[in-house]
Structure formats: structure tokens, C-alpha cells
N, C-alpha and C positions, 0 to 999 in steps of 0.2 A: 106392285105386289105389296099384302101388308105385309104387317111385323108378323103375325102368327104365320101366315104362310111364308114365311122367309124360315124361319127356326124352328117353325113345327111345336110350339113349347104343349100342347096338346100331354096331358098324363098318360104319357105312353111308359111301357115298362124301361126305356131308355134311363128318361128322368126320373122316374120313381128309383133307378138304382142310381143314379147322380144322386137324389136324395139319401138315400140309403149308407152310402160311403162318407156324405158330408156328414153324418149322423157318426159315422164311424169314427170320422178325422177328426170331430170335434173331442171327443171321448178320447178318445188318447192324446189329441193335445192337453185335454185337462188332468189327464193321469200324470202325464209328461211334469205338469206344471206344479202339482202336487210332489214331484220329487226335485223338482229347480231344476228342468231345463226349459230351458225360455223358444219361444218361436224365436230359430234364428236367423229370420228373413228373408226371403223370397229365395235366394240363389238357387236350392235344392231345384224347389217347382221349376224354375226357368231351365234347368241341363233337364230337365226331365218332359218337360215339354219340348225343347228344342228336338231330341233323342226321339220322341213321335211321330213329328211332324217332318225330321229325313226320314222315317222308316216309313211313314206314310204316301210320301214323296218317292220314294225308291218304290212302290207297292205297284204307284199310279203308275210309272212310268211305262211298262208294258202295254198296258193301255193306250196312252197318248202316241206311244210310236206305232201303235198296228191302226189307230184310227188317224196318224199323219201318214202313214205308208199306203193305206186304203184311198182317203180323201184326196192328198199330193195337191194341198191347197196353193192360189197363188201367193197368199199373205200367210205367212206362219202365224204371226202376230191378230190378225184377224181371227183365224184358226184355232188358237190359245184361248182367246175368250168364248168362243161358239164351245168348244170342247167341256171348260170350267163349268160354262152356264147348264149344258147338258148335265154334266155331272154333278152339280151343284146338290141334288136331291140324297143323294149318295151323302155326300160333306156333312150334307147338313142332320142327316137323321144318325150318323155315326156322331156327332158330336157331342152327345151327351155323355158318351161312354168314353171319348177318349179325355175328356174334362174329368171323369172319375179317377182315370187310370194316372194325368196326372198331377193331380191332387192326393191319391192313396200313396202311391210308391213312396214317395222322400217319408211319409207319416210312418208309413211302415217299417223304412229300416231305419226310424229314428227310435222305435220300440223296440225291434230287436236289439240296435245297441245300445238299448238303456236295461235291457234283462239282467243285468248283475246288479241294478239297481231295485229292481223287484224284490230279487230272492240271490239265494247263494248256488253255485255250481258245483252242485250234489250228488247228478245222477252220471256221471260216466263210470263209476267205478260198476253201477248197476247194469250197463248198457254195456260195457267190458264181459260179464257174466253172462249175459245173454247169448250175445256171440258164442263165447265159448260153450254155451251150451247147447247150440244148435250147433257148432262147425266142429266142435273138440277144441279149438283153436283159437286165434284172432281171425278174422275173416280175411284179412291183408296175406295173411302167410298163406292160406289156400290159394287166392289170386295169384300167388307171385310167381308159382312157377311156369303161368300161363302169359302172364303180361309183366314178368320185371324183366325186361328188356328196354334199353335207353329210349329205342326210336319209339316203339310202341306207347311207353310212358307221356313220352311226348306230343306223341298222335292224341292220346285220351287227355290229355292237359289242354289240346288248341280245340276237341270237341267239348269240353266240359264248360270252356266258356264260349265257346257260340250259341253256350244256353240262354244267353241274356238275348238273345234275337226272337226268343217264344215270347220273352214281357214286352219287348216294339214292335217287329213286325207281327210276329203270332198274334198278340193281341188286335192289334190294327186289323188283321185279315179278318177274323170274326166281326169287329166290328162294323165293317165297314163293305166287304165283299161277301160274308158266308151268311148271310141275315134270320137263315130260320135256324141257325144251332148258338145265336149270338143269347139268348137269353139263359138257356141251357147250360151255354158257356161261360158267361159272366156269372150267374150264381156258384155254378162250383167254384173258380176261380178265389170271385169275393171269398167264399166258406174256406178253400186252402189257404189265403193268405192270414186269414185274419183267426180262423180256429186252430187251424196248424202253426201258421209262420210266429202267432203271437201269444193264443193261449196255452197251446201245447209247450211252445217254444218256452213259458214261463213256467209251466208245470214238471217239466220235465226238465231242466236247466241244466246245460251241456255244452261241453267245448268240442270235444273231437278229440282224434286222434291228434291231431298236426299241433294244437295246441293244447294237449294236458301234462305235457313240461314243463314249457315256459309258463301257463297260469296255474297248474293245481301241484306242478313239483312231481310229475306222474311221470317214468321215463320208459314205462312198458313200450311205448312207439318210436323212441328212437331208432335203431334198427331201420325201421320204415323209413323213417325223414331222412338216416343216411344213404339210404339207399335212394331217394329222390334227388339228394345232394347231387350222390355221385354220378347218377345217371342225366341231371347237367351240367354234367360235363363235356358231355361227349353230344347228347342233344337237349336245343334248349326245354326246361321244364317248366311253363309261366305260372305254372302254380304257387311256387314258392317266392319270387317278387308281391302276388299277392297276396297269401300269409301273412308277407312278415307287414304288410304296408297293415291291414287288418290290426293287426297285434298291436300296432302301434298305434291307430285309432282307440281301439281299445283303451290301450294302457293310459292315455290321453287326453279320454272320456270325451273324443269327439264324437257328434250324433248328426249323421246327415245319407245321404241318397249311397246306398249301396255299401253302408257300413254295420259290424254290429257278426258278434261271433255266438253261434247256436249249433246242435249236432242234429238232436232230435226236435222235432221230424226234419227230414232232405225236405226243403223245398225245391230244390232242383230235382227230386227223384218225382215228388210229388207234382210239379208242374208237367214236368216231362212227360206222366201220364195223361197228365189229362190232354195234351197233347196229342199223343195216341187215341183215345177214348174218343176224341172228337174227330180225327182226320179221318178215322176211318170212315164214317158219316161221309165224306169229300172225294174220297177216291179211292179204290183198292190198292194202286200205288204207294198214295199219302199214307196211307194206313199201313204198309210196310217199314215206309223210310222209317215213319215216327216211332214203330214200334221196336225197332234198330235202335233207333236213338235213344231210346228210352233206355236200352238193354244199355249201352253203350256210359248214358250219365249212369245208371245203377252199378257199372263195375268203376267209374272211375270216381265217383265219390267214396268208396273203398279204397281203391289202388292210389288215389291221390290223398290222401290221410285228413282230407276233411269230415266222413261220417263215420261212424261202425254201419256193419250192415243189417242190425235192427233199425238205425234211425230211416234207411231205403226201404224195408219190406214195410214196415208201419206205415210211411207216407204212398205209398202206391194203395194200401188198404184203403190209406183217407179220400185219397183222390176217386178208388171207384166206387166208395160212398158217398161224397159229394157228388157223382155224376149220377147215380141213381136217385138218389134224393132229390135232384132238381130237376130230374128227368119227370119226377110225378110232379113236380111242381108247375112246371112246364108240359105235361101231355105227353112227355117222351118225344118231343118231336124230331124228328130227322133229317137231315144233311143236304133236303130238295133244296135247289138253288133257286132262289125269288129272282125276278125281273129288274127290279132295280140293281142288281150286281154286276148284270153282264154287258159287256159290251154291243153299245151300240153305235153306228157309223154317225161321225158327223159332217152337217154341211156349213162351210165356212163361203 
């Protein structure tokens, strides 16, 4: 077999958005460098890659047991390579997009936590006003007499961060199982993180409720964060171990994979959408769960004092603008399942 037919390197939309992101990553590493911070070494790429390739591993594994359950080879080990080799087309044509994915992430929350070094954190007194002038209120005190309850707090605190499984495995599923919504999906994506997560994110310069205390001197939320306090107490609330680790990155001016404090836009509200936007494509179920979940991250990025809830309505707008925008870009295509996805029996 040659080398093109092993890798596929053929200018398929795959590699042209590998290109497209290295173009990104370079640009902000040059921005980055323009303000002194230096590339600080591999480490980032490596948990971030590692973090893919279980979640890609965990994706397959369904697979591999209903095609060793089917088969009931006499050699597992023989069986393991017939299986790879079979699937190998799959690997391989997904890999240009998960070499984007990572290579982008550590890039990207090494920008958002250099956003104080942009500009100054200006707008929450503005996004404070908003609120109150769509709710009368804060949007927290509306929420609270629905969900300030210990256990429930709690419940919306262990789903709020089972969001990071839409960046490993969600992403991985598109890539790699869902093939005809993967282009469709990768450009909003790319467009949320990078118009939302960084240009917005620097236009609109924002801490949040949970921290416009401790960084701007702002104590309108306390009330909230004691109320988070108190509530674990009684049940754990893992939000506030990561606050306060955040704040101290922060304050410490570290910049690395999954650091870096921003309100406006929710990228969790705004992924979460597209999330939605696309499962529904996949199945009337999928398209339930997600749209749950969606609802779900949108109230506890309120109730948990990391957004106001202008910075969730705006990023749900961005998200169903990126998915229409790229839907012309791409044909509107739809959520038919291609041949190279599905499971095929193997002989070992």
C-alpha cells in the first residue's frame, strides 16, 4: 500500500481545515508572543491529545465488542489486527480533524487566558444591566427559587462539567462515526471557538458573576457564592474547587489547556448548542437528550455564578448562526449516515 493511500493526504475538506486551524494557531501564537508569552512546550498538546485518543478508544470500544461477540474468534489477538486493518479507513480519514482539535484547544485557552492582557475587564457592569433589564432582576434570584436547593445545585454542577465530553468524545463522533454532518460541524465549531471564545471574548471582556469580587471589587454576587458555599455543605458543589483553582491561574498569569477566565459569550452554552443543532440530524432521541442538556448547561451557567444570562442567550444566537452559515457553505447537508461509519463484521 503507498503512502497516499495509507493517509489519504488528497485536499479533501478534512486537510484543508488542518490547514485552516494551523493558520489560526499560528496567529495567535504570534499575538501571544507579541505580549511575552512564550510557547511553553509541548505538555499542553500531549494531555490533550492523550484526552482524544481515550475518548476515541472508549467511542471504538462498542464496536470491537459487538464485532468480537458476532465473530467469537479463536485468536483475540489475530482478531484485533483483522478488526484495526478493517477499520483503519475510518482512523485514517478522521485524522486530520482530530490533529486540528489537538493542536487548537491548549491555543485557544492559552488566549483566553491571556484576555486581560488584551484589554481591561469592562463589560460586566454592562451585562449586569442587561439582565436586569430583561428579568427586573439578576437572573440568579429568578433561578433560585426553582433550583437553590443543595442536592439539585449539585446535580447541575456534575452536569455542567460533563460538558467537556462534547470537546473529546462529541467532537471525535463527528469526526470519525457521523461523516456527512463532520464538515457542517467542524466549521461552526471552528467559527464558535475562535469568533466567540476569542474575538468576542476580547471585545466584550468579562469575568462573571463567581468572580467580579475577588477581580473587579464587585460584591453584587456574593449572596450567590454564599449560597453555593452553603449549599456544600450539605452536598458536594465541584464548581467552586474550580473557581477558585481558575482564579489562581489567573492571578498567576498561567496560560495553558483549560485555563483563562471569560463570561461573555458561554462557550459552554454555545457548544452545547450546537450540539443540539446537530444531533438532531442523528436521531429523534439524540436530539432530545441534547436539547435537555442544552436547557440544562443554559440554567446552570446562571445558577452556578460563572455567566449572566445575556452571555447564554447571545451564544446560543452565535451557535445558530454559525450552523446556518455553514450549512450554505456546505449544501445544508444532513445527518444521512455514510458507509464508512457503520459497523461491519469481521473475519479473523
Amino acid at each position: 500500500m503507498n503512502t497516499v493511500t495509507l493517509f489519504n493526504v488528497r485536499p479533501t475538506f478534512d486537510w484543508l481545515f488542518l490547514a485552516l486551524v494551523a493558520i489560526v494557531v499560528a496567529v495567535c501564537g504570534a499575538i501571544l508572543s507579541v505580549y511575552g508569552v512564550p510557547f511553553d512546550g509541548p505538555a499542553s498538546y500531549v494531555v490533550n491529545a492523550v484526552l482524544y485518543l481515550i475518548s476515541w478508544f472508549l467511542l471504538e470500544l462498542p464496536s470491537y465488542g459487538m464485532a468480537l461477540r458476532t465473530s467469537r474468534p479463536e485468536s483475540p489477538l489475530a482478531f484485533t489486527g483483522t478488526y484495526l486493518k478493517q477499520r483503519w479507513p475510518i482512523y485514517r480519514d478522521a485524522l486530520p480533524l482530530v490533529i486540528s482539535l489537538i493542536v487548537f484547544m491548549p491555543m485557544f485557552s492559552k488566549m483566553k487566558a491571556g484576555v486581560s492582557l488584551f484589554t481591561q475587564y469592562t463589560w460586566d457592569a454592562t451585562l449586569i444591566a442587561w439582565d436586569r433589564a430583561i428579568f427586573g432582576t439578576d437572573a440568579w434570584l429568578v433561578l433560585q427559587p426553582i433550583f437553590g436547593i443543595p442536592i439539585v445545585t449539585s446535580a447541575l454542577s456534575v452536569a455542567y462539567h460533563t460538558w467537556v465530553l462534547l470537546i473529546y468524545a462529541g467532537s471525535i463522533f463527528f469526526a470519525a462515526y457521523w461523516r456527512s454532518l463532520r464538515q457542517r460541524f467542524f466549521l461552526s465549531f471552528l467559527a464558535i471557538w475562535t469568533i466567540g471564545g476569542i474575538a468576542m471574548a476580547v471585545g466584550f471582556a468579562s469575568v462573571g458573576p463567581a468572580f467580579a469580587e475577588p477581580l473587579l471589587g464587585n460584591p453584587t454576587f456574593a449572596p450567590q457564592m454564599a449560597y453555593l458555599r452553603e449549599a456544600n455543605e450539605h452536598w458536594p458543589v465541584m464548581v467552586l474547587d474550580v473557581q477558585e483553582t481558575l482564579l489562581a491561574w489567573h492571578r498567576s498569569e498561567q496560560f495553558g489547556l483549560g485555563r483563562g477566565i471569560t463570561a461573555m459569550p458561554s462557550m459552554h452554552v454555545a457548544l452545547s448548542m450546537l450540539f443540539w443543532l446537530a444531533m438532531r440530524h442523528v436521531s429523534k432521541a439524540a436530539g432530545w437528550f441534547f436539547g435537555i442538556f442544552n436547557a440544562v448547561i443554559f440554567v446552570g451557567s446562571i445558577h452556578l455564578a460563572y455567566h449572566y444570562a445575556v452571555d447564554g442567550i447571545v451564544s446560543a444566537i452565535l451557535a445558530v448562526v454559525f450552523w446556518f452559515l455553514s450549512g450554505l457553505i456546505t449544501d445544508g447537508r444532513s445527518g444521512r449516515r455514510e458507509p464508512a461509519g457503520k459497523f461491519q463484521s469481521v473475519q479473523a
